[in-house]
N, CA, C and O atoms as a Maestro MAE file, in Angstrom:
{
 s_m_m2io_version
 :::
 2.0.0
}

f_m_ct {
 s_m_title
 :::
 protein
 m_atom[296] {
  # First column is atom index #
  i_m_mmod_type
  r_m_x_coord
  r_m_y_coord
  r_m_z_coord
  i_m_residue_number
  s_m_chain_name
  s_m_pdb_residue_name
  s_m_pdb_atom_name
  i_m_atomic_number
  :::
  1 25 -80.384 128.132 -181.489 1 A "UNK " " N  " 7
  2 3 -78.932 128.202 -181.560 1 A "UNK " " CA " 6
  3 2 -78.343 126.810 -181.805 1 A "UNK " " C  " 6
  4 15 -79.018 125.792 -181.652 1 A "UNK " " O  " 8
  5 25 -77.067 126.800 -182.191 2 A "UNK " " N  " 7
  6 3 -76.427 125.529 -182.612 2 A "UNK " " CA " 6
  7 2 -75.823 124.973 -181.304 2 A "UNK " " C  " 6
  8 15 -75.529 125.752 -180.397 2 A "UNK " " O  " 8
  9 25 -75.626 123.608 -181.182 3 A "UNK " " N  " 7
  10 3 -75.175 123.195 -179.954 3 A "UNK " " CA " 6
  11 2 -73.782 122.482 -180.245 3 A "UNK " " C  " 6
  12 15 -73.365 122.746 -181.373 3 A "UNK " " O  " 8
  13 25 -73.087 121.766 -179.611 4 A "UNK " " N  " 7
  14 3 -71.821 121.160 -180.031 4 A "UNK " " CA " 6
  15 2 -71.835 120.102 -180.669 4 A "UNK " " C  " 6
  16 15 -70.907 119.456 -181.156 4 A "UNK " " O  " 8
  17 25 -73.255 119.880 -180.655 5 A "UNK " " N  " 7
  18 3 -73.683 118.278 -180.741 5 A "UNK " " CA " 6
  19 2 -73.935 118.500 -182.331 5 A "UNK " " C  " 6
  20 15 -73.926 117.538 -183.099 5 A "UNK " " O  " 8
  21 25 -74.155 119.794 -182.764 6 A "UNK " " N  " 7
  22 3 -74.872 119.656 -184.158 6 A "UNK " " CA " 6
  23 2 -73.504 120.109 -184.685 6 A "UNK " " C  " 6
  24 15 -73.774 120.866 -185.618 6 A "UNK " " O  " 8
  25 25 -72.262 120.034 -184.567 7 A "UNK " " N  " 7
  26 3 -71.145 120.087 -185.499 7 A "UNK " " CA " 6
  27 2 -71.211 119.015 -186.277 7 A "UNK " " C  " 6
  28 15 -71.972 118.137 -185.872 7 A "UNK " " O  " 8
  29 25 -70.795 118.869 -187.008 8 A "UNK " " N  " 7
  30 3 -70.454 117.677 -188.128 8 A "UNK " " CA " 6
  31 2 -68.827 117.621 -187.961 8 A "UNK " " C  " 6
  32 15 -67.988 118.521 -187.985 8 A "UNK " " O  " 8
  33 25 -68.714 116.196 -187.783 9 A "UNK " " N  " 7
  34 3 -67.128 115.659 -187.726 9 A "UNK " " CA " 6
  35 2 -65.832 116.611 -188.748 9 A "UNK " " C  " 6
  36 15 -65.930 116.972 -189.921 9 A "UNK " " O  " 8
  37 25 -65.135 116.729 -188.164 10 A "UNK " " N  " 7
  38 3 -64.223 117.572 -189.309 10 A "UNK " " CA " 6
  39 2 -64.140 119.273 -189.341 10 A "UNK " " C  " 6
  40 15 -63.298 120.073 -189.748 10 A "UNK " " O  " 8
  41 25 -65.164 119.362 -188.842 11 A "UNK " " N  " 7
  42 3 -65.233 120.644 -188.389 11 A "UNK " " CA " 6
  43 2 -64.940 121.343 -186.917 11 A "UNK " " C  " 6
  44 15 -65.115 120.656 -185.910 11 A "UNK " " O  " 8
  45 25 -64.576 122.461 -186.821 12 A "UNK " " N  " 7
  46 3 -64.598 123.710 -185.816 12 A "UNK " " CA " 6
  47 2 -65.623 124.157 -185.567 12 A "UNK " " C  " 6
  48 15 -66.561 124.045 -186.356 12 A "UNK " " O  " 8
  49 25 -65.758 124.916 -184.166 13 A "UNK " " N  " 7
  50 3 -66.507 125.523 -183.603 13 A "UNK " " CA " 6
  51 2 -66.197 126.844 -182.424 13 A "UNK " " C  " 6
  52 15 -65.488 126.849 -181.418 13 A "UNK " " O  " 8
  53 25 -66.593 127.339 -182.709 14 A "UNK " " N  " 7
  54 3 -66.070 128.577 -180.988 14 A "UNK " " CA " 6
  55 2 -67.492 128.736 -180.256 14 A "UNK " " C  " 6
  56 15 -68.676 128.907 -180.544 14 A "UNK " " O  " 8
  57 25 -66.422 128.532 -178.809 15 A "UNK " " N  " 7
  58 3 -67.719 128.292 -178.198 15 A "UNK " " CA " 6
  59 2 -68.369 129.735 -177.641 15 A "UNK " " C  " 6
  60 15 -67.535 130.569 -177.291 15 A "UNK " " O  " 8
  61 25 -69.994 130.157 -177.510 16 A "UNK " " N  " 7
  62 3 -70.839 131.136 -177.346 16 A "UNK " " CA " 6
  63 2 -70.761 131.360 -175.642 16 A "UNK " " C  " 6
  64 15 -70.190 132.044 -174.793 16 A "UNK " " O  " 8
  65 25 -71.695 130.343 -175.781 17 A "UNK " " N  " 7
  66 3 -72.247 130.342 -173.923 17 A "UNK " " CA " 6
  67 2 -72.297 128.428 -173.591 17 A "UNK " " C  " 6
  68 15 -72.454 127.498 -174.382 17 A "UNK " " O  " 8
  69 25 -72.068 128.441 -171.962 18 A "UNK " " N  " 7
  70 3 -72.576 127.492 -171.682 18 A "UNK " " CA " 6
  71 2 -73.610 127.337 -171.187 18 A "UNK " " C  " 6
  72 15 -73.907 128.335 -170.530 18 A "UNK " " O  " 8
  73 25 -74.617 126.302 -171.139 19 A "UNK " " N  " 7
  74 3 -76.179 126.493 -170.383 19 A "UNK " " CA " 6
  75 2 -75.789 125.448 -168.953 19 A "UNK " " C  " 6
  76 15 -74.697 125.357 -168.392 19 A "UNK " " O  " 8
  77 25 -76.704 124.938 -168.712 20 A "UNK " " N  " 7
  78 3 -77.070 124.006 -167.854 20 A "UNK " " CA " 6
  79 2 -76.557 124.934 -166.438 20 A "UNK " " C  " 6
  80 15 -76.187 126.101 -166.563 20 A "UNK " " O  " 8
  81 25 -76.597 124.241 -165.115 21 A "UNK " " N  " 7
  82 3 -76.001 125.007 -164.091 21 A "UNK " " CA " 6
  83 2 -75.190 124.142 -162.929 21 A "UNK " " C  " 6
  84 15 -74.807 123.031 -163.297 21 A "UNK " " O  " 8
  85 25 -74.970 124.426 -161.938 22 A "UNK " " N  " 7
  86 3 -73.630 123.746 -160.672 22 A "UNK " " CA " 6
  87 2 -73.275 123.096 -161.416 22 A "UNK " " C  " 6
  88 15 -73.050 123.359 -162.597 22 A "UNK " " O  " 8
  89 25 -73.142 122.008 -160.803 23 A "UNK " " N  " 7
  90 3 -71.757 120.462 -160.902 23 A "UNK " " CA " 6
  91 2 -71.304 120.554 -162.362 23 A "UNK " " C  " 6
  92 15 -70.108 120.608 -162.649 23 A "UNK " " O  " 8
  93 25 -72.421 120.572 -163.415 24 A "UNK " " N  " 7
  94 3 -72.424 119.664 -164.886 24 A "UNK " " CA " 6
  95 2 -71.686 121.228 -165.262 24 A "UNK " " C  " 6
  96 15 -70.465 121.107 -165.362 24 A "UNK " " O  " 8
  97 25 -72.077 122.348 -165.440 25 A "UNK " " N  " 7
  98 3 -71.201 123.170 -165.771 25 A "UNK " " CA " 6
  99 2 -70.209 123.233 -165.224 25 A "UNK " " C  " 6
  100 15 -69.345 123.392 -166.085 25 A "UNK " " O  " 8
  101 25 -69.608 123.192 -163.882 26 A "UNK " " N  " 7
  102 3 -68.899 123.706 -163.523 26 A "UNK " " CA " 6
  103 2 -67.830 122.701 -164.124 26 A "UNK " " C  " 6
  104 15 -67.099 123.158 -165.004 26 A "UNK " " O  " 8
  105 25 -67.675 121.485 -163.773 27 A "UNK " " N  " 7
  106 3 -67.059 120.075 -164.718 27 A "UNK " " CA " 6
  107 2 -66.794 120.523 -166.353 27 A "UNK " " C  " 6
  108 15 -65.679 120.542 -166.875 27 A "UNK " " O  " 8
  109 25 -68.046 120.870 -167.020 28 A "UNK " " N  " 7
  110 3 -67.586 121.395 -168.607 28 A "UNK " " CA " 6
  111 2 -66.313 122.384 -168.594 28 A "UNK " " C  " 6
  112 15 -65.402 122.330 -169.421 28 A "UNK " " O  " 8
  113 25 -66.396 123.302 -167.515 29 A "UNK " " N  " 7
  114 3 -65.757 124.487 -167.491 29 A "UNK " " CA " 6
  115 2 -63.686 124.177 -166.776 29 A "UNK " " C  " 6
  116 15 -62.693 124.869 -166.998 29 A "UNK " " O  " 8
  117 25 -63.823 122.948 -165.982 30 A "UNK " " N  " 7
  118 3 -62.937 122.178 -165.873 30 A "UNK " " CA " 6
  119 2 -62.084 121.785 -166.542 30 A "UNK " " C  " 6
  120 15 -60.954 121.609 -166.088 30 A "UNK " " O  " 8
  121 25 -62.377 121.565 -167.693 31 A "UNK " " N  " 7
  122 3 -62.361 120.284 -169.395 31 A "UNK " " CA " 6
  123 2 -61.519 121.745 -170.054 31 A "UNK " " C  " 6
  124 15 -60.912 121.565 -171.110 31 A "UNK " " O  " 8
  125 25 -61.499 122.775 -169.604 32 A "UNK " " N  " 7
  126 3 -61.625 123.849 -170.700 32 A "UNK " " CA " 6
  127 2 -61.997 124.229 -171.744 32 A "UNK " " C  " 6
  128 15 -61.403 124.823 -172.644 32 A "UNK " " O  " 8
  129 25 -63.316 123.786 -171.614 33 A "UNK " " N  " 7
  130 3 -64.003 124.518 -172.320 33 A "UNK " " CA " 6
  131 2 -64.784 126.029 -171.997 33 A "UNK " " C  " 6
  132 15 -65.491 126.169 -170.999 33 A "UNK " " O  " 8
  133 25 -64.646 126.668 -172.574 34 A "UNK " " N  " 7
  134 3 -65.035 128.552 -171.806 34 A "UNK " " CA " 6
  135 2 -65.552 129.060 -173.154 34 A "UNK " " C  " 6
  136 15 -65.445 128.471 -174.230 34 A "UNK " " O  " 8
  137 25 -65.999 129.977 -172.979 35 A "UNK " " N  " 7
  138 3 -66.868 130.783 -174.072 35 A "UNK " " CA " 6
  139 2 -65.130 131.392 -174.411 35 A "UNK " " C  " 6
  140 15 -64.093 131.638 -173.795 35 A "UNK " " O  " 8
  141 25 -65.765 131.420 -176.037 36 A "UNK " " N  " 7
  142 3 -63.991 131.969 -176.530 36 A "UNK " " CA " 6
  143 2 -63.354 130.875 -177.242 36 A "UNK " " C  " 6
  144 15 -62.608 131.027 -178.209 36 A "UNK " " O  " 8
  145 25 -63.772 129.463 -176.578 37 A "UNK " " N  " 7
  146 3 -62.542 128.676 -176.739 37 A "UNK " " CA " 6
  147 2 -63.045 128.002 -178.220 37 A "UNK " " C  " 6
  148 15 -64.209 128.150 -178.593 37 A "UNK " " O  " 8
  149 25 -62.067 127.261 -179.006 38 A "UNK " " N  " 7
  150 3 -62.232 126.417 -180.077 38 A "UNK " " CA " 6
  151 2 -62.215 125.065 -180.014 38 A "UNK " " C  " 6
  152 15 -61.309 124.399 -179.513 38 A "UNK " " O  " 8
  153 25 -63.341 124.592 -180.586 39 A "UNK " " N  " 7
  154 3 -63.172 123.325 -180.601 39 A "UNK " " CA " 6
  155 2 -63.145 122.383 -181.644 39 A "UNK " " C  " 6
  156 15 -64.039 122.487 -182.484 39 A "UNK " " O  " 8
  157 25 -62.598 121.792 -181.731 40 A "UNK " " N  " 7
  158 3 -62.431 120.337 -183.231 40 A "UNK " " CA " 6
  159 2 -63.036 119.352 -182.733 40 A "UNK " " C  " 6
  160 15 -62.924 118.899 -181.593 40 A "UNK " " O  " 8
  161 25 -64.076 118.795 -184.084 41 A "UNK " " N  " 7
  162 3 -65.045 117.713 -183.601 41 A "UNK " " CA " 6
  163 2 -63.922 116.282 -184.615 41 A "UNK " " C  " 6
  164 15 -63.698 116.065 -185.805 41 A "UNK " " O  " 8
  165 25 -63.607 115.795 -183.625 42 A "UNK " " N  " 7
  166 3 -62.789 114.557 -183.970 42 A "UNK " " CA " 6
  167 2 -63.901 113.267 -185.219 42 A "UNK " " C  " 6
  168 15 -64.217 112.987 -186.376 42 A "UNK " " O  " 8
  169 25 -63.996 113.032 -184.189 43 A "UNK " " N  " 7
  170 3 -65.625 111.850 -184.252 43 A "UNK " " CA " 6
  171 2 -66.618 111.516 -183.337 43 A "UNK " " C  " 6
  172 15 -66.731 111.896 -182.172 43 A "UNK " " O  " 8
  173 25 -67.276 110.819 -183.938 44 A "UNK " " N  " 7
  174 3 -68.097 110.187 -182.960 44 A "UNK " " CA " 6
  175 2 -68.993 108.685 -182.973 44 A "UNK " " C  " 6
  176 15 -69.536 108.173 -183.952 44 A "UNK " " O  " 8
  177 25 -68.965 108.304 -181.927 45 A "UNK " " N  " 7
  178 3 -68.906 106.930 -182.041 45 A "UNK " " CA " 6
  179 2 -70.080 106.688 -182.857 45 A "UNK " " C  " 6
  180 15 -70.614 107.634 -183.435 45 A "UNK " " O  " 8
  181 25 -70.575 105.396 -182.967 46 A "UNK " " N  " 7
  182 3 -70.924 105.021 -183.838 46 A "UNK " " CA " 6
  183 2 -72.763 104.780 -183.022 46 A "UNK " " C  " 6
  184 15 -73.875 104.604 -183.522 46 A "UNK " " O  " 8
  185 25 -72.483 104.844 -182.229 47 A "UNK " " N  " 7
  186 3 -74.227 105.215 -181.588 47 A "UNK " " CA " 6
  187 2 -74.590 106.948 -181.298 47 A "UNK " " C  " 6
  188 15 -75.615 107.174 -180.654 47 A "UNK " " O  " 8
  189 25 -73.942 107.869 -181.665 48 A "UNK " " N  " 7
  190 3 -73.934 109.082 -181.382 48 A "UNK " " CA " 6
  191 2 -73.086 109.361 -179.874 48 A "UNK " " C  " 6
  192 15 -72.722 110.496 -179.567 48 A "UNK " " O  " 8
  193 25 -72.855 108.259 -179.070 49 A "UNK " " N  " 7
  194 3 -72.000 109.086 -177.738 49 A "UNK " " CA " 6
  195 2 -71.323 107.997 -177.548 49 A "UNK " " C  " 6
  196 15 -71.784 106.866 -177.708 49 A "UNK " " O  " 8
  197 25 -69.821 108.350 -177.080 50 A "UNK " " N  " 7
  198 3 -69.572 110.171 -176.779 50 A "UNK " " CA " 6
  199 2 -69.159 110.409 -178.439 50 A "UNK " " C  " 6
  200 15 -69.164 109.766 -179.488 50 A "UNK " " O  " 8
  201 25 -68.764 111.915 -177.890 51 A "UNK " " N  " 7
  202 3 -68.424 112.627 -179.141 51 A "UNK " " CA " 6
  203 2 -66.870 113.413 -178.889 51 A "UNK " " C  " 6
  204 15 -66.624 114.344 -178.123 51 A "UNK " " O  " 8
  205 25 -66.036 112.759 -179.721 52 A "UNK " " N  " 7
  206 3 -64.181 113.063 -179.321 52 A "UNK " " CA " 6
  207 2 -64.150 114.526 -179.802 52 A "UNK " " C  " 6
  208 15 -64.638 114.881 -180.874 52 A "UNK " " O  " 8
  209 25 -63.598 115.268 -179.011 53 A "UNK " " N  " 7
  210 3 -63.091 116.963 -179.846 53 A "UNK " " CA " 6
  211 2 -61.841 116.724 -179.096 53 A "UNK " " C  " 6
  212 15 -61.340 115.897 -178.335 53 A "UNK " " O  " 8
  213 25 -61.461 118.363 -179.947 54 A "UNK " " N  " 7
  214 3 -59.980 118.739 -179.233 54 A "UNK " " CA " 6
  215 2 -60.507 119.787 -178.663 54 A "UNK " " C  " 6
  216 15 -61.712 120.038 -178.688 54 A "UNK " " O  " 8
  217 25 -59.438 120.636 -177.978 55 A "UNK " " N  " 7
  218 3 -60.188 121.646 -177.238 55 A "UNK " " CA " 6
  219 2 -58.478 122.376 -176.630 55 A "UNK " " C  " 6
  220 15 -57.581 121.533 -176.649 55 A "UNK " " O  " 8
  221 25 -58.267 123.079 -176.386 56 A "UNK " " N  " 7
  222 3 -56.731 123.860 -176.146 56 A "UNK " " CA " 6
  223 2 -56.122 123.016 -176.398 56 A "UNK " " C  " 6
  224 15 -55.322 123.101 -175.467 56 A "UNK " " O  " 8
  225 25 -55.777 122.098 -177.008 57 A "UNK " " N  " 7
  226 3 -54.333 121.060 -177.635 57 A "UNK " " CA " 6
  227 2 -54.582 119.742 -177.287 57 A "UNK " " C  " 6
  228 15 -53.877 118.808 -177.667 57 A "UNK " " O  " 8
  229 25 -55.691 119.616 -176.480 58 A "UNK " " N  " 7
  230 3 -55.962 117.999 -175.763 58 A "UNK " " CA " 6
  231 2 -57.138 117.687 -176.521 58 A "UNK " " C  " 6
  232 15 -57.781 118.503 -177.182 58 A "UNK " " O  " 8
  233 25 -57.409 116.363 -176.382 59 A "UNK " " N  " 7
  234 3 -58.726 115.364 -177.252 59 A "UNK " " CA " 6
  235 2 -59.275 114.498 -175.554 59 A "UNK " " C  " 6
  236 15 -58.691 113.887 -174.658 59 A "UNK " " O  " 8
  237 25 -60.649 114.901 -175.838 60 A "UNK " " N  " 7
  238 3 -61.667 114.999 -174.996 60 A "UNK " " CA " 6
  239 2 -62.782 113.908 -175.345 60 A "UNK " " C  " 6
  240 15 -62.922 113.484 -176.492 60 A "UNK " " O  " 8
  241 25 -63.464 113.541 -174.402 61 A "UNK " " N  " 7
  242 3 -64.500 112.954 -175.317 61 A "UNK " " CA " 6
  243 2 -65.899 113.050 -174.568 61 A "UNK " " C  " 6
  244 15 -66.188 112.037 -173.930 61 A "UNK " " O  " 8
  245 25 -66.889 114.175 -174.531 62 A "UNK " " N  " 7
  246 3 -68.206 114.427 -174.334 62 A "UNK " " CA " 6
  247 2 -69.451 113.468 -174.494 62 A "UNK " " C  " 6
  248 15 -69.702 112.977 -175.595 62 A "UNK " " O  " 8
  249 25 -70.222 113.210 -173.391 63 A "UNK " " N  " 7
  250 3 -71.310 112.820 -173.674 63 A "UNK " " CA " 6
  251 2 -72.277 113.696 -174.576 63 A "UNK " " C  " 6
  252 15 -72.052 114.906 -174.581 63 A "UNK " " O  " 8
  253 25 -73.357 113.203 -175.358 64 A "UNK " " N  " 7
  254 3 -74.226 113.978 -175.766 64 A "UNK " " CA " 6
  255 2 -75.228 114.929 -175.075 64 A "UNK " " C  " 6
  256 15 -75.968 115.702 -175.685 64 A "UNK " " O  " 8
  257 25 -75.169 114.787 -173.744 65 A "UNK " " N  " 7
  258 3 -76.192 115.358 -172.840 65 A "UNK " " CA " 6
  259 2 -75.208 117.028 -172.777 65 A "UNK " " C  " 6
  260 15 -75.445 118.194 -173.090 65 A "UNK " " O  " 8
  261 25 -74.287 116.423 -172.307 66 A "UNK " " N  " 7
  262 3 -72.940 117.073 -172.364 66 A "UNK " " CA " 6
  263 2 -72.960 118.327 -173.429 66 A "UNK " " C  " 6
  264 15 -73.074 119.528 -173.183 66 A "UNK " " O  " 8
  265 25 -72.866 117.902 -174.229 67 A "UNK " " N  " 7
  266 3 -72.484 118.611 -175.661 67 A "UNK " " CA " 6
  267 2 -73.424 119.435 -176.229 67 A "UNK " " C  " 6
  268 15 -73.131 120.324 -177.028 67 A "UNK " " O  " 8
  269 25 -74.789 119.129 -175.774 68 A "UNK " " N  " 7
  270 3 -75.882 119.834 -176.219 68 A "UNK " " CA " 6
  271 2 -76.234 121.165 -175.122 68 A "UNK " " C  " 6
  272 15 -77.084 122.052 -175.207 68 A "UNK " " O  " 8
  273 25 -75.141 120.866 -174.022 69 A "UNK " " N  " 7
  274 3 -75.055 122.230 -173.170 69 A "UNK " " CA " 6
  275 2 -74.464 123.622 -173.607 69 A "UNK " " C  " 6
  276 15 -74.703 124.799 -173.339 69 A "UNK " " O  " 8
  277 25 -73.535 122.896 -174.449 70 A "UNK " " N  " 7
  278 3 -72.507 124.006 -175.550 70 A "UNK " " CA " 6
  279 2 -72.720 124.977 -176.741 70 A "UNK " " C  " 6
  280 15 -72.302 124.891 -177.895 70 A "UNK " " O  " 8
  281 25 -73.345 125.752 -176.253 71 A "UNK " " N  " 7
  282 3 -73.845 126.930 -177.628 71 A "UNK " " CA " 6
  283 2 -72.299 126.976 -178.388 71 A "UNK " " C  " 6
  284 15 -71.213 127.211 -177.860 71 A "UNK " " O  " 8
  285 25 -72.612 126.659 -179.840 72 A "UNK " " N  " 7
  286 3 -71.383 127.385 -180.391 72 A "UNK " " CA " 6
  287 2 -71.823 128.008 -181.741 72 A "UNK " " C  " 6
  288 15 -72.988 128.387 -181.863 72 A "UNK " " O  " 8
  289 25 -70.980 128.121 -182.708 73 A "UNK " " N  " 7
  290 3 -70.747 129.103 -183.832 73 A "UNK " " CA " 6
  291 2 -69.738 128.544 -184.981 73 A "UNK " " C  " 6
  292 15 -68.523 128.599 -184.787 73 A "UNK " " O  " 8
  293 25 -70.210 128.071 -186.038 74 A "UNK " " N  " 7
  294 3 -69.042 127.966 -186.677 74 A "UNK " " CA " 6
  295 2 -68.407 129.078 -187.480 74 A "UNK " " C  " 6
  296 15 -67.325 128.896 -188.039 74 A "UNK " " O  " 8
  :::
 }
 m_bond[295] {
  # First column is bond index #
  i_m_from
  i_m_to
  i_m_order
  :::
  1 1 2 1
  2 2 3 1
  3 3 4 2
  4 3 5 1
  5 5 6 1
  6 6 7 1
  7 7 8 2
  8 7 9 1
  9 9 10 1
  10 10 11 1
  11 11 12 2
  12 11 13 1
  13 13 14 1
  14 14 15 1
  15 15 16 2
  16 15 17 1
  17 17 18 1
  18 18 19 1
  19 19 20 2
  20 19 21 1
  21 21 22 1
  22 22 23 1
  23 23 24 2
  24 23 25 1
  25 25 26 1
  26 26 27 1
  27 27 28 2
  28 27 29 1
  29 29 30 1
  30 30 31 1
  31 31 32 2
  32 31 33 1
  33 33 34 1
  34 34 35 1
  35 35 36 2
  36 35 37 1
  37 37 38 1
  38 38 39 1
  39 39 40 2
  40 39 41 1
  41 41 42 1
  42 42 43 1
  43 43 44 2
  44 43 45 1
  45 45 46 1
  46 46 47 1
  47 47 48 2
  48 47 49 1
  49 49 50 1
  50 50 51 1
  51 51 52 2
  52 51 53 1
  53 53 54 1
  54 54 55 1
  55 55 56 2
  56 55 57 1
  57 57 58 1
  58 58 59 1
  59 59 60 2
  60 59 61 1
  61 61 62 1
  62 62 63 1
  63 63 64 2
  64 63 65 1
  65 65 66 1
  66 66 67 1
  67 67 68 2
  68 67 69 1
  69 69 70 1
  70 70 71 1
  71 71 72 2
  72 71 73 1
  73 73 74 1
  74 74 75 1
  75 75 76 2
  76 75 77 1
  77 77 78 1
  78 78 79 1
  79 79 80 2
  80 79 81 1
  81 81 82 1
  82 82 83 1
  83 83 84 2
  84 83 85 1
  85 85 86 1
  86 86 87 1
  87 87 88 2
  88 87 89 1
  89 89 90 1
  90 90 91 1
  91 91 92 2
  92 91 93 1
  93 93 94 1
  94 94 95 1
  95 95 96 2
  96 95 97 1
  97 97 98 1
  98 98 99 1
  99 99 100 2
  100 99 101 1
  101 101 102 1
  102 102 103 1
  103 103 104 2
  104 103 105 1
  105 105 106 1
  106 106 107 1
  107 107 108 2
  108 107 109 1
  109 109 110 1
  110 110 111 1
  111 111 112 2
  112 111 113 1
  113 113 114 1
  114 114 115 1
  115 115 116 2
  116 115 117 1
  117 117 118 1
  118 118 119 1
  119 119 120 2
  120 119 121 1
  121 121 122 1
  122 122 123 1
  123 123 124 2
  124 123 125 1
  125 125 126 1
  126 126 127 1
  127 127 128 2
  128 127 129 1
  129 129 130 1
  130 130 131 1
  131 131 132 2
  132 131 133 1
  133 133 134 1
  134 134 135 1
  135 135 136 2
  136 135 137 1
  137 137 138 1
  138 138 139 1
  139 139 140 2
  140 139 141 1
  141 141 142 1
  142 142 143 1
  143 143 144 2
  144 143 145 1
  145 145 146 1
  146 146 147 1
  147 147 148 2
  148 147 149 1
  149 149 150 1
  150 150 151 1
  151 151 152 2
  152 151 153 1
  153 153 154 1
  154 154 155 1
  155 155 156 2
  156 155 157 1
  157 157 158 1
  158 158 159 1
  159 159 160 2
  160 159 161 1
  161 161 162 1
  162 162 163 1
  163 163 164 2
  164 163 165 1
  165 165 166 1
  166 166 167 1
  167 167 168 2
  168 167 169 1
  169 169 170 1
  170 170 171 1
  171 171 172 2
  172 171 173 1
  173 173 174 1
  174 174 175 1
  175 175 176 2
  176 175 177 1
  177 177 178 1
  178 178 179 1
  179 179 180 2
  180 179 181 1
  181 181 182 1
  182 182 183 1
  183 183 184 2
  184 183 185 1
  185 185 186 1
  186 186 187 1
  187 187 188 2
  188 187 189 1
  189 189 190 1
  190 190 191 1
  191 191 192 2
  192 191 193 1
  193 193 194 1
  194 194 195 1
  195 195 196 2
  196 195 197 1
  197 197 198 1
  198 198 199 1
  199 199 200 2
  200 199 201 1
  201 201 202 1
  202 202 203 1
  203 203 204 2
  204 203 205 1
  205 205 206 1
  206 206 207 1
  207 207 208 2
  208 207 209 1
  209 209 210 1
  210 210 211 1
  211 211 212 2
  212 211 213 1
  213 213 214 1
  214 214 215 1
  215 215 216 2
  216 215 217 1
  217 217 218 1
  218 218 219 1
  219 219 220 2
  220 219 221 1
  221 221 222 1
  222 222 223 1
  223 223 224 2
  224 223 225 1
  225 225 226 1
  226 226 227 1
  227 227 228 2
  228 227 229 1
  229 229 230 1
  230 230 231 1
  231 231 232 2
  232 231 233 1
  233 233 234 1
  234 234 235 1
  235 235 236 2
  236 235 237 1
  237 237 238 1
  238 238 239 1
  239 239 240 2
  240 239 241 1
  241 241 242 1
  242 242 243 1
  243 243 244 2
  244 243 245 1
  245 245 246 1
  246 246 247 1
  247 247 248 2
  248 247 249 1
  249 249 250 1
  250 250 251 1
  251 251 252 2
  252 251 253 1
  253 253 254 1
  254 254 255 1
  255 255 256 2
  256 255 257 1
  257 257 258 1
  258 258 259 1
  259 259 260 2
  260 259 261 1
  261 261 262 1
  262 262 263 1
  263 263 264 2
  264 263 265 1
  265 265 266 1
  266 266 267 1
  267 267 268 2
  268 267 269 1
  269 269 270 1
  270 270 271 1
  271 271 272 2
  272 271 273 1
  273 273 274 1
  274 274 275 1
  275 275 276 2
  276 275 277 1
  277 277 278 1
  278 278 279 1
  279 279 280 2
  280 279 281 1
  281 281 282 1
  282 282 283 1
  283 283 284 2
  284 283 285 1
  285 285 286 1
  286 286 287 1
  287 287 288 2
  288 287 289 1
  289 289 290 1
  290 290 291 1
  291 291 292 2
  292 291 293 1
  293 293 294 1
  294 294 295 1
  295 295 296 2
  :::
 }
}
């Protein structure tokens, strides 16, 4: 499956499922991010982390450990 991490800048995504489990999800799920939701991959820095999206109207910025928890779909 595709993760958040494998979007390419400029693009959308909706998110599937989240993996991982307690704290680190429950924190993703905080951020609002939820299965359902859309996300815009802004950029990303210039060593691969973090990685800026939008996400319900706000700009976020994910670690890669982070991001590779995020099943999505373009």
């Amino acid at each position: 499956m595709k993760t958040l991490r494998d979007v390419e800048i400029g693009k959308s995504a909706k998110v599937l499922k989240l993996s991982g489990e307690g704290a680190t999800k429950r924190r993703i799920m905080d951020m609002g991010i939820t299965k359902g939701a859309e996300i815009y991959v802004r950029k990303v820095a210039p060593l691969g982390d973090p990685i800026e999206v939008t996400v319900r109207g706000y700009e976020l910025s994910l670690r890669k450990a982070d991001a590779e928890m995020i099943l999505v779909e373009e």
